[in-house]
C-alpha positions as CSV (number, residue, x, y, z in Angstrom):
1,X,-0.4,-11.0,-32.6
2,X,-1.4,-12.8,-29.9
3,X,-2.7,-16.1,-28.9
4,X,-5.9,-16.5,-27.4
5,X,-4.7,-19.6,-24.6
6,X,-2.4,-17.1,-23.2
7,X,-4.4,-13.8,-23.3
8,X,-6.8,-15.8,-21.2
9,X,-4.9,-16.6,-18.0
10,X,-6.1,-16.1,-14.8
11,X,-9.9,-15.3,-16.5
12,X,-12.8,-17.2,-14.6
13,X,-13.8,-19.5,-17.2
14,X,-17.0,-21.6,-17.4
15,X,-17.0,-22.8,-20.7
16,X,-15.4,-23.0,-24.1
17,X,-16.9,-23.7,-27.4
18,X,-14.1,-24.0,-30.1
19,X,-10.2,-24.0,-29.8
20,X,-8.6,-21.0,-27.7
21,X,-5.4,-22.5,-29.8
22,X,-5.8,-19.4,-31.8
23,X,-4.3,-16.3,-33.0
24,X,-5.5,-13.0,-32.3
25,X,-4.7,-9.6,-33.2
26,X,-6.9,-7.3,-31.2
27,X,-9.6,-7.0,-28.2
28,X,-12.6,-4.9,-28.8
29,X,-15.1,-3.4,-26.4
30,X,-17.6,-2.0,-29.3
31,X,-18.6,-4.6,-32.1
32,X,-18.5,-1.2,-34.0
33,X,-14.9,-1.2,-33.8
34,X,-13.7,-4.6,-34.8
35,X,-11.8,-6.2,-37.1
36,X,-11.0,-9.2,-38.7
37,X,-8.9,-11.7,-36.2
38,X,-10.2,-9.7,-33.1
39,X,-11.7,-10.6,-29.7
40,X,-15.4,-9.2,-28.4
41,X,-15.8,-8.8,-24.8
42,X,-19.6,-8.3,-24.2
43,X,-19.9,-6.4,-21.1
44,X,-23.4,-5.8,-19.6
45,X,-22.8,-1.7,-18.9
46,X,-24.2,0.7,-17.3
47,X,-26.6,1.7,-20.4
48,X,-26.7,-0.9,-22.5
49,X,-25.3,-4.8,-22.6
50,X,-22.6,-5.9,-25.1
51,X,-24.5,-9.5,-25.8
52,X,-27.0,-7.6,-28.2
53,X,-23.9,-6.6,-30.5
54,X,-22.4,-10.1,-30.7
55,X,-23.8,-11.0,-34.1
56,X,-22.3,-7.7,-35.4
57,X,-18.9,-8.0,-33.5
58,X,-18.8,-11.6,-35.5
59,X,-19.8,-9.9,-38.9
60,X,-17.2,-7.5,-38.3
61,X,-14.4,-10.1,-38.1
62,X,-14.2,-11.2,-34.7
63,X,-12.9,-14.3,-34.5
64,X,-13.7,-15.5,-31.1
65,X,-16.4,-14.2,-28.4
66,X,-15.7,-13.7,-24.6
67,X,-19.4,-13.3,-22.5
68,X,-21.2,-14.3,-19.3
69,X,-23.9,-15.9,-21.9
70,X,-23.6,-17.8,-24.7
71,X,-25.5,-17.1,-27.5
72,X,-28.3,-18.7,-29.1
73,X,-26.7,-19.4,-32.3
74,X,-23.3,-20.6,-32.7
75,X,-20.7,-19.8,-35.8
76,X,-19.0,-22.6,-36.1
77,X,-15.6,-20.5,-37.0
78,X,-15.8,-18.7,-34.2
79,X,-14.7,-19.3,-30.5
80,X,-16.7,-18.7,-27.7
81,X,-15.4,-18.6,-24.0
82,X,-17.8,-18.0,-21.4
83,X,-16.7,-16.4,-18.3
84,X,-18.3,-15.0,-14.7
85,X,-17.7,-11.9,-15.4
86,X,-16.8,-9.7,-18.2
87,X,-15.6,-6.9,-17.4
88,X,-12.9,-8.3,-15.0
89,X,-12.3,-10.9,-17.6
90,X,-11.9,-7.4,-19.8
91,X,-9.4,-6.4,-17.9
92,X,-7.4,-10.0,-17.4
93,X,-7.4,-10.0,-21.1
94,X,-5.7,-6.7,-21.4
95,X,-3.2,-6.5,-18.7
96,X,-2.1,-10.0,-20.8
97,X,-2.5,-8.7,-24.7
98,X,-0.1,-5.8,-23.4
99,X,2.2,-7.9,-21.4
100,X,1.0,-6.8,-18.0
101,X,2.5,-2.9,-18.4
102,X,2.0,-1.8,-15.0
103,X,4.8,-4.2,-13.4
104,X,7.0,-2.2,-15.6
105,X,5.9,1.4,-14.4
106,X,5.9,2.5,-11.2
107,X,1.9,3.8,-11.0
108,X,0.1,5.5,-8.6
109,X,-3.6,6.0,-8.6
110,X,-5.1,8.9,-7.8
111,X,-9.2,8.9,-6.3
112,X,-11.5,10.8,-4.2
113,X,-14.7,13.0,-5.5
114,X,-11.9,16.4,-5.8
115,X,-8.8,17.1,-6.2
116,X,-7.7,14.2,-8.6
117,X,-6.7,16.0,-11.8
118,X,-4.8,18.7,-9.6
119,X,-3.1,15.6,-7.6
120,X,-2.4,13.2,-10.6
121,X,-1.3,16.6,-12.7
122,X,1.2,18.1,-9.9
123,X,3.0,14.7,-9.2
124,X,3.0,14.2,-13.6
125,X,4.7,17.9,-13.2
126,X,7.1,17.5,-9.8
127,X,8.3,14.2,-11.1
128,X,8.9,15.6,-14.8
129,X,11.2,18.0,-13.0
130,X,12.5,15.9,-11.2
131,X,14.1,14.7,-14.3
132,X,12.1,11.4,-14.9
133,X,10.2,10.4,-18.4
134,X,6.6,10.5,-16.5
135,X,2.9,9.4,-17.7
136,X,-0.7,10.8,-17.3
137,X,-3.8,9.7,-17.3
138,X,-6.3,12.4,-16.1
139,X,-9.1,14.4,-17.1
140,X,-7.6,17.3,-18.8
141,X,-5.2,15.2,-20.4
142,X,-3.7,11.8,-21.2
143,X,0.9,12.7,-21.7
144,X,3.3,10.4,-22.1
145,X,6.3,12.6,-22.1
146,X,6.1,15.2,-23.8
147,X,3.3,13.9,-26.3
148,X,-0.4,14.8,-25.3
149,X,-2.8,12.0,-25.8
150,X,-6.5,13.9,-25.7
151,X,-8.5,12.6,-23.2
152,X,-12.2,11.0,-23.1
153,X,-13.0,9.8,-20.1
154,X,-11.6,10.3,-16.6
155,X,-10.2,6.8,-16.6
156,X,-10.1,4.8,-20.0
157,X,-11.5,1.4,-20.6
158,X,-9.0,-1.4,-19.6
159,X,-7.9,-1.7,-23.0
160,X,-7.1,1.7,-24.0
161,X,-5.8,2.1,-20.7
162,X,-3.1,-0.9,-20.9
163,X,-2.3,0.2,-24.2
164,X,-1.5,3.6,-22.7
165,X,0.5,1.5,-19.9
166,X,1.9,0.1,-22.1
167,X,3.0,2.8,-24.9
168,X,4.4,4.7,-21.5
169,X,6.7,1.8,-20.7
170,X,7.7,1.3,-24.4
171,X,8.8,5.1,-24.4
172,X,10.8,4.5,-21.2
173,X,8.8,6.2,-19.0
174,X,10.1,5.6,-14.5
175,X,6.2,6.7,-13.3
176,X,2.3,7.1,-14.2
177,X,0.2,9.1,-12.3
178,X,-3.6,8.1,-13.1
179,X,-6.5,9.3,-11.8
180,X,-9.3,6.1,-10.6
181,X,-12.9,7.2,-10.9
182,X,-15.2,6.0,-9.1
183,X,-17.1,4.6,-12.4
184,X,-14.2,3.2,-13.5
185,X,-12.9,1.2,-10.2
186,X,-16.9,0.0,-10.1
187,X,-16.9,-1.4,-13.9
188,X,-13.5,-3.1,-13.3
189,X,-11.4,-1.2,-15.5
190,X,-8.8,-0.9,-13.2
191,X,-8.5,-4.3,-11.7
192,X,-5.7,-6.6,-11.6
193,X,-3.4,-3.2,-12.4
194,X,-0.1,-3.4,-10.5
195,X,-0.6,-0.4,-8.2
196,X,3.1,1.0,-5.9
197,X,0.6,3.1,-4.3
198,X,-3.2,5.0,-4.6
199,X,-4.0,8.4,-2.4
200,X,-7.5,9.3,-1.4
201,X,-8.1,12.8,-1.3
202,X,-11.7,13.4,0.0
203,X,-15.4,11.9,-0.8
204,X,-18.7,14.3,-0.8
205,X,-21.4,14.4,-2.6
206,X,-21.5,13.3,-6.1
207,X,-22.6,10.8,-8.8
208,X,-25.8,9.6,-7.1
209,X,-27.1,9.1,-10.9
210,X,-24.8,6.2,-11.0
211,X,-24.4,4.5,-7.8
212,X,-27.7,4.1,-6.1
213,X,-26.3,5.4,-2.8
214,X,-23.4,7.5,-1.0
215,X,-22.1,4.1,0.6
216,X,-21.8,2.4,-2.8
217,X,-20.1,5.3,-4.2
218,X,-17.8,4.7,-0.9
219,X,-17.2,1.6,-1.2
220,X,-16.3,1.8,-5.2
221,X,-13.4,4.5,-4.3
222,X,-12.3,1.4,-1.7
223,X,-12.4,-1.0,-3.6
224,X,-9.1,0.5,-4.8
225,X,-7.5,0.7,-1.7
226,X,-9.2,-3.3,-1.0
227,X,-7.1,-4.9,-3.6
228,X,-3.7,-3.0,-3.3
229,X,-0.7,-5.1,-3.0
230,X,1.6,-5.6,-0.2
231,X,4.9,-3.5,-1.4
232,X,2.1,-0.9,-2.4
233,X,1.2,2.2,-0.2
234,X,-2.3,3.3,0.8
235,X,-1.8,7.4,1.6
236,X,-5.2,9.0,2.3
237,X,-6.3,12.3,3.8
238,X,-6.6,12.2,7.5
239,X,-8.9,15.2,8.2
240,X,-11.3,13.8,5.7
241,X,-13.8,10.8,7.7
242,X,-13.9,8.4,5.1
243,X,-9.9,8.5,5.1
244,X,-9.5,5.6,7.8
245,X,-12.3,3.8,6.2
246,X,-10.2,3.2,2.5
247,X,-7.4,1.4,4.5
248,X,-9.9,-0.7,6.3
249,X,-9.0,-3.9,4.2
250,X,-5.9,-3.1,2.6
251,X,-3.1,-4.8,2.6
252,X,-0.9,-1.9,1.7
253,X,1.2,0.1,4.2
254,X,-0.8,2.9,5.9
255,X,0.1,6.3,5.5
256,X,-1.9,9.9,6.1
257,X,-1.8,13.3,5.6
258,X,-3.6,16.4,7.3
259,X,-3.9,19.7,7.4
260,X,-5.8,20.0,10.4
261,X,-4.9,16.6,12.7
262,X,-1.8,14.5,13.8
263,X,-0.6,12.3,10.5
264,X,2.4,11.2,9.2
265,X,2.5,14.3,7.2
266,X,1.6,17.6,7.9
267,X,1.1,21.3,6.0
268,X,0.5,24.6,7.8
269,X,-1.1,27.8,6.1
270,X,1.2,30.5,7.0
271,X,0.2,33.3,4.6
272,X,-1.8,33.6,1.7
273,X,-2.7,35.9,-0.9
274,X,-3.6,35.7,-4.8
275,X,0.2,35.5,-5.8
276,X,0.0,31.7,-3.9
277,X,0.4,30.9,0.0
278,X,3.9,30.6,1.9
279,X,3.1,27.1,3.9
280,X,5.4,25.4,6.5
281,X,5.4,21.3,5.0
282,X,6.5,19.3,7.8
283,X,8.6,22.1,9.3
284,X,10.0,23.8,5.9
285,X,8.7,26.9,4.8
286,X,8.0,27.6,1.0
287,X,5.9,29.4,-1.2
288,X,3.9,27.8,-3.5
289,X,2.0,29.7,-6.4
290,X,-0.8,27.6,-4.9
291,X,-4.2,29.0,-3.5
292,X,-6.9,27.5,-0.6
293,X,-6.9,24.9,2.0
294,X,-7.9,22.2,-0.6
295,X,-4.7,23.2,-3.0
296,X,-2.9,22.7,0.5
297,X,-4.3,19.5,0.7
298,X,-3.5,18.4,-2.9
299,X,0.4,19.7,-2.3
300,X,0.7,18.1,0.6
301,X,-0.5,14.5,-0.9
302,X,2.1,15.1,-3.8
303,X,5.0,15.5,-1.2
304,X,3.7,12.6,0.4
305,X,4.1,10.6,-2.4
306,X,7.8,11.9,-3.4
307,X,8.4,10.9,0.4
308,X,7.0,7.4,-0.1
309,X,8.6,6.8,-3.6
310,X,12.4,7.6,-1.7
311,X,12.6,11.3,-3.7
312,X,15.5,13.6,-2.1
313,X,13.4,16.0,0.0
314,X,15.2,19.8,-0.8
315,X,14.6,18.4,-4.2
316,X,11.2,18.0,-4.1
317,X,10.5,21.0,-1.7
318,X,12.2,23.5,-4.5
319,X,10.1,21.5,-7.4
320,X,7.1,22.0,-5.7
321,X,7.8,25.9,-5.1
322,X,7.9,26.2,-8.4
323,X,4.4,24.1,-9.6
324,X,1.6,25.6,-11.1
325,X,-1.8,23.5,-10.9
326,X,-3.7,22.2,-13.5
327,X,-5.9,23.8,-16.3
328,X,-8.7,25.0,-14.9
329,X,-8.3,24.6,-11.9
330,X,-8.4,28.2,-9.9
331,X,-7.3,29.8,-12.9
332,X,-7.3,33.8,-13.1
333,X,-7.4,36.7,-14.7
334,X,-7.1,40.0,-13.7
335,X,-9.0,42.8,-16.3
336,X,-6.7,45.6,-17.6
337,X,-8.5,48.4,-16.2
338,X,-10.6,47.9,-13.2
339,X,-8.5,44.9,-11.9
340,X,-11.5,42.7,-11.3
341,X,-9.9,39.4,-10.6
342,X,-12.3,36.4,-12.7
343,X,-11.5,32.7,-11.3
344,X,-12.4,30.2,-13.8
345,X,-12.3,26.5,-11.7
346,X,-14.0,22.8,-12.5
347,X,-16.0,23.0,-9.0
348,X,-18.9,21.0,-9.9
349,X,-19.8,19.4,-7.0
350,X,-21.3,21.0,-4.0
351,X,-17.7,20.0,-1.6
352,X,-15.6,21.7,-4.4
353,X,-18.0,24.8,-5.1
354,X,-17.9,25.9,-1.6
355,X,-14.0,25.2,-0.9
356,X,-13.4,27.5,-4.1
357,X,-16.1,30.1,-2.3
358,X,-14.3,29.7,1.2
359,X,-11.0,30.6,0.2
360,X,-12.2,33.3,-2.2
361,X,-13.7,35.2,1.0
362,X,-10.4,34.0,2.9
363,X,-8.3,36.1,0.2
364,X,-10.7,39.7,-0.3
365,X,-9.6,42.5,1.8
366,X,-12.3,44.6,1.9
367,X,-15.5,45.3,0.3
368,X,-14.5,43.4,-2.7
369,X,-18.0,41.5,-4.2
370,X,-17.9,38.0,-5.4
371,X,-20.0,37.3,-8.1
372,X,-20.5,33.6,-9.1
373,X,-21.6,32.2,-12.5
374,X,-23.2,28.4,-11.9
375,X,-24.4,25.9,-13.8
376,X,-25.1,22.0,-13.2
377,X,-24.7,19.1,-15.9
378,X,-27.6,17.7,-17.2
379,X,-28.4,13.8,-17.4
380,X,-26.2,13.7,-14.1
381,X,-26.9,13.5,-10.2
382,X,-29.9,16.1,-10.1
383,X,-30.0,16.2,-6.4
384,X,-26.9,18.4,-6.1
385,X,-28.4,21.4,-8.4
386,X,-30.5,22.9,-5.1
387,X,-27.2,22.4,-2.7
388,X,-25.0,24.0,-5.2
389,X,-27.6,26.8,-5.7
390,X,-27.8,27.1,-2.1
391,X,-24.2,27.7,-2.0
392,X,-23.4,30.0,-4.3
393,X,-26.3,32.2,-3.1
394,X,-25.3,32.1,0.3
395,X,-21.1,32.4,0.0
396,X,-21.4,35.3,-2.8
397,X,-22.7,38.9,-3.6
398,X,-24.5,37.8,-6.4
399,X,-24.7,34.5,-7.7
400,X,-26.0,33.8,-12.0
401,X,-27.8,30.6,-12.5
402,X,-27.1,29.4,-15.5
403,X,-26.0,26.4,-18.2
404,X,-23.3,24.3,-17.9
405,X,-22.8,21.1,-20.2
406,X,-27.1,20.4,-20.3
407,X,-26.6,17.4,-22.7
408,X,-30.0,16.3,-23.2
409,X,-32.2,18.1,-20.2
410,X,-33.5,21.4,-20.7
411,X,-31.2,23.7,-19.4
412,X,-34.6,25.9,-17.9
413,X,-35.6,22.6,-16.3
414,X,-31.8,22.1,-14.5
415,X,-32.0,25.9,-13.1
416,X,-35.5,25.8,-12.1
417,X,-34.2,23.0,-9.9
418,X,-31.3,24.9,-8.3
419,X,-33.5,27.5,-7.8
420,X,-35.1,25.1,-5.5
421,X,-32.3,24.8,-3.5
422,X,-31.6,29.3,-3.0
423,X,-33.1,30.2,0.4
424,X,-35.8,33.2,0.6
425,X,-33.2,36.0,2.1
426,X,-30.6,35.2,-0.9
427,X,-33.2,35.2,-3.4
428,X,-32.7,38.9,-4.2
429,X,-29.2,38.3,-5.2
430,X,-29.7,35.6,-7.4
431,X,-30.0,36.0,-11.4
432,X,-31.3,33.2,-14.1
433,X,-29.5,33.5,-17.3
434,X,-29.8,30.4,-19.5
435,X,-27.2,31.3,-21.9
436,X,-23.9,30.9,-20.5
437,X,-22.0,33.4,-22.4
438,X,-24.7,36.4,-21.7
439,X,-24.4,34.7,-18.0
440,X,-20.5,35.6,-18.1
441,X,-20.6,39.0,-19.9
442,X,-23.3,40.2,-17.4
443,X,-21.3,39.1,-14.3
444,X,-18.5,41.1,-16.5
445,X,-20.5,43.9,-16.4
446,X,-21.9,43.7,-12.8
447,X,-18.2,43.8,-11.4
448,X,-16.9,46.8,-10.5
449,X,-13.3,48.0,-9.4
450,X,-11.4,44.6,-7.7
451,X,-14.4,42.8,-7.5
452,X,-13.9,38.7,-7.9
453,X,-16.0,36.7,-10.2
454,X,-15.9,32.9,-10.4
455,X,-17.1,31.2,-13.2
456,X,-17.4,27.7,-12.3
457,X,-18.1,23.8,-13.1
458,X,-16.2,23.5,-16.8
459,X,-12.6,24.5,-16.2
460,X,-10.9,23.1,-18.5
461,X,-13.4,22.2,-21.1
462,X,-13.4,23.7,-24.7
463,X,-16.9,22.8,-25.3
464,X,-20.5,22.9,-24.6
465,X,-22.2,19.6,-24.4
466,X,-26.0,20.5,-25.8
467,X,-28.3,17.7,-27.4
468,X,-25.0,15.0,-27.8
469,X,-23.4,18.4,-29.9
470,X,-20.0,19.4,-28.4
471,X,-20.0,23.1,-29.5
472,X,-16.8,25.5,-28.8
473,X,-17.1,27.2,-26.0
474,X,-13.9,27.9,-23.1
475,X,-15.1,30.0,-20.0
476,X,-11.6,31.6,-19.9
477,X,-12.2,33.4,-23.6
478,X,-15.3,34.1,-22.6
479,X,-14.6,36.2,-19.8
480,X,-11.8,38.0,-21.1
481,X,-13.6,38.8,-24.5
482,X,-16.1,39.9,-22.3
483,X,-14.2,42.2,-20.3
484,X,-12.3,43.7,-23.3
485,X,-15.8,44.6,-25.0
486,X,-17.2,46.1,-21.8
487,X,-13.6,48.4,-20.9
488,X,-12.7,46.7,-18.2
C-alpha cells in the first residue's frame, strides 16, 4: 500500500480535486483491470483514449483518477489529479509505486529496427555465465533468473515493466538487459528509467503504420539516447549512419563499434561456415557458433558492453565462444536424408530479410538453391510488402509468397501487394501460396540434395495471428514434419 502524495512526485500537476492524502493499493492502465483502492491513468493511445473508460475505472473501485482532462462529472469520493501528460505521468507514478527499481539494477537498453532480441538475449546469456543473477525483457521472453515470464509486447507498459524491475531486484538480480522499441520509447514507457547504458544497433525501414515518417521513427529510437544520464554509456554501431546521430544530445559517454570503420571496438570476419564463424574481436581470435555480418555486429555490441560494465576480458571472450543466439533467430535444421539445410529466422523487415539472404549466399558452395518462404503482417506498415517481395525474388532461386501473422487483412490482399514489389525477370521464380503450412511443405518438396530454404518473418512465434485468433502454428515443426512426410 501506497500513498498517493508520494506516488505523485516529480508528476507535472495542474490540478487536484480531492485529497492526494490517500492510500492506494494499485495503478491501472485498463479500467478493465481495476480494483477497489486503485489508481486510473487515462492515457490518450495510439488507438483509443483512456478518458472514455473513466466512469468504468471508478465503478470498478478506483479510488482516485490521474488525466490531462477532467471529467464532466465529479464523484465526490474520488480524487482527481490532472496532469500535462499521462503517459509520462504513467511512468512517474510507477518508477515511485515500485520504489524506483532501476537505481537498484544495473540496466541496459537495447534499440534499433534489428538485432535487439539477439543483443538483449546474448548479454542475458554471457552475463548468466558469467555467474551473475541476470534479467530479461525481450521479445521472445521476459526471465528473471531462471523463471520465464511469457512475454506480450516488445517492451511492457511502465507498470508491468517496473514491477518486472522491480521483482528482478527483489530476487537479487546484478543486471537487466531490455530491449526499447521504438513504440514504447514514443508512448513514454521507458522514461525517467535509470539507464547505466543503451546500444543502438541499426535503423531501416519499419513501422511506418505508426510513426508518420522515417525521421519520427528516428527520432523515437533517440529519444533514448536524449535522456541518458551522465555515469550512463551511449554505445552505438559505427558503420550504421544514423549511429552518430543517437549521441547527438546525449549526455552519456560516447562509445562505437564497427565492423567495417575505425571505432572504439572492432570485429573482423575471418572464416565462416554453417558450424559459426572464427572472428578476430579486437585482435583475439575465437569461434563463435554465430553466423552473418549482422550476428558479427550483435557479438560485437555484447563484448562492448562487458567492456564498458568493467567484465574481465578472457572471461568474456571464452563466454562468448560458447553463446548460442536467440530462438528463432537463424535457427537450422538439416533433413535426415538429402541434407537440405531449412533456416527458420524473425526477418521481417526488408534490412533483416536481405542480411539473412546475403549471408545465406555468403555460406553455399556451389550450386546449392535457396528457396525462401515470405510473408508480411497484416494491419502493419504495408509499404514494406513490395521491397520485401522484391528481395526475396531477387536474392533466391525461388521465393513462396505467402501468410505470415494476417491479423485482420486478407492475407490475398497482403501478397497481391508484394507481388507488386517482384520485378518482371524474377517473376518466373516466384510462387503464391496463401496457406503457410502448404507454403513450407512445398518449399520441402522443391529442395533437392543440400539445397537451403529459409522460412522467414515469425521465428520464434508459436502462433498464427488470423482475425484477433492466435492459432498454433511454429515454422520450425512445420518444416521438419514436412520433411519427414516427404523422405527427406
Amino acid at each position: 500500500m501506497k500513498v498517493l502524495k508520494d506516488i505523485l512526485y516529480g508528476v507535472k500537476i495542474n490540478q487536484v480535486v480531492g485529497n492526494t492524502d490517500l492510500a492506494v493499493d494499485a495503478l491501472y492502465l485498463s479500467s478493465l483491470e481495476v480494483k477497489t483502492n486503485g489508481v486510473f491513468i487515462a492515457v490518450k493511445g495510439f488507438s483509443t483514449d483512456g478518458h472514455k473508460y473513466i466512469a468504468s475505472a471508478i465503478e470498478n473501485g478506483a479510488v482516485a483518477i490521474v488525466c490531462e482532462v477532467l471529467p464532466s462529472e465529479i464523484d465526490e469520493n474520488v480524487v482527481y489529479v490532472v496532469v500535462e501528460d499521462s503517459s509520462i505521468a504513467l511512468a512517474v507514478l510507477a518508477n515511485n509505486f515500485y520504489d524506483n527499481p532501476s537505481s537498484n539494477i544495473q540496466l541496459i537498453g537495447v534499440t534499433g529496427t534489428n538485432g535487439k532480441t539477439s543483443v538483449a538475449t546474448l548479454l542475458f546469456k554471457l552475463y548468466t555465465k558469467l555467474g551473475y543473477k541476470v534479467g530479461l525483457l525481450s521479445t521472445v521472453e521476459n526471465k528473471i533468473g531462471d523463471e520465464i515470464i511469457p512475454a506480450t509486447h516488445t517492451t511492457p507498459n511502465a507498470i508491468a515493466l517496473n514491477e518486472l524491475l522491480a521483482k528482478m531486484v527483489d530476487e537479487g538480480c546484478d543486471y537487466a538487459f531490455m530491449e526499447a522499441s521504438s513504440h514504447a520509447i514514443h508512448q513514454r514507457r521507458t522514461y525517467g528509467l535509470d539507464f547505466d547504458g543503451a546500444i543502438f544497433t541499426n535503423l531501416s525501414h519499419d513501422h511506418l503504420d505508426y510513426h508518420n515518417s522515417f525521421k519520427e521513427y528516428l527520432n523515437a529510437k533517440k529519444m533514448l539516447f536524449d535522456e541518458l544520464p551522465k555515469h550512463a554509456f551511449a554505445l552505438v554501431n559505427a558503420d550504421e549512419k544514423n549511429g552518430l546521430v543517437m549521441q547527438q544530445n546525449t549526455k552519456a559517454k560516447k562509445y562505437s563499434y564497427a565492423l567495417k570503420s575505425d571505432a572504439d571496438f572492432t570485429i573482423k570476419i575471418l572464416e565462416t561456415d554453417f558450424s559459426g564463424m572464427m572472428v578476430s574481436i579486437d585482435g583475439t581470435e575465437i569461434h563463435t557458433k554465430l553466423i552473418g555480418d549482422f550476428n558479427a555486429y550483435n557479438l560485437l555490441s555484447v563484448y562492448a558492453t562487458a567492456m564498458l560494465l568493467d567484465a574481465d576480458k578472457q572471461e568474456v571472450l571464452v563466454a562468448l565462444s560458447t553463446l548460442v543466439g536467440a530462438e528463432g533467430r537463424f535457427e537450422y535444421t538439416v533433413s535426415k536424408e538429402q541434407n537440405i539445410v531449412a533456416i527458420v529466422d524473425y526477418a521481417h523487415t526488408p534490412d533483416a530479410l536481405k542480411n539473412v539472404l546475403e549471408t545465406i549466399n555468403k555460406i553455399k558452395k556451389g550450386n546449392e538453391q535457396v528457396i525462401t518462404v515470405v510473408g508480411c503482417g497484416g494491419d502493419r506498415d504495408a509499404t514494406k510488402r513490395p521491397v520485401m517481395a522484391a528481395i526475396a525474388s531477387k536474392m533466391s532461386d525461388k521465393a513462396i509468397l505467402t501468410s505470415d501473422n494476417p491479423r485482420t487483412e486478407k492475407p490475398e490482399a497482403i501478397i497481391e501487394d508484394m507481388q507488386a514489389g517482384v520485378e518482371i525477370i524474377n517473376r518466373r521464380k516466384v510462387l503464391s501460396i496463401t496457406d503457410r503450412a502448404e507454403a513450407i511443405r512445398t518449399a520441402c518438396m522443391l529442395a533437392n540434395e543440400n539445397d537451403i530454404i529459409l522460412i522467414a518473418g515469425k521465428g520464434h512465434e508459436k502462433y498464427q495471428d488470423v482475425m484477433g485468433v492466435k492459432n498454433d502454428f511454429d515454422d520450425k515443426e512445420k518444416v521438419k514434419s514436412a520433411f519427414e512426410a516427404l523422405g527427406k
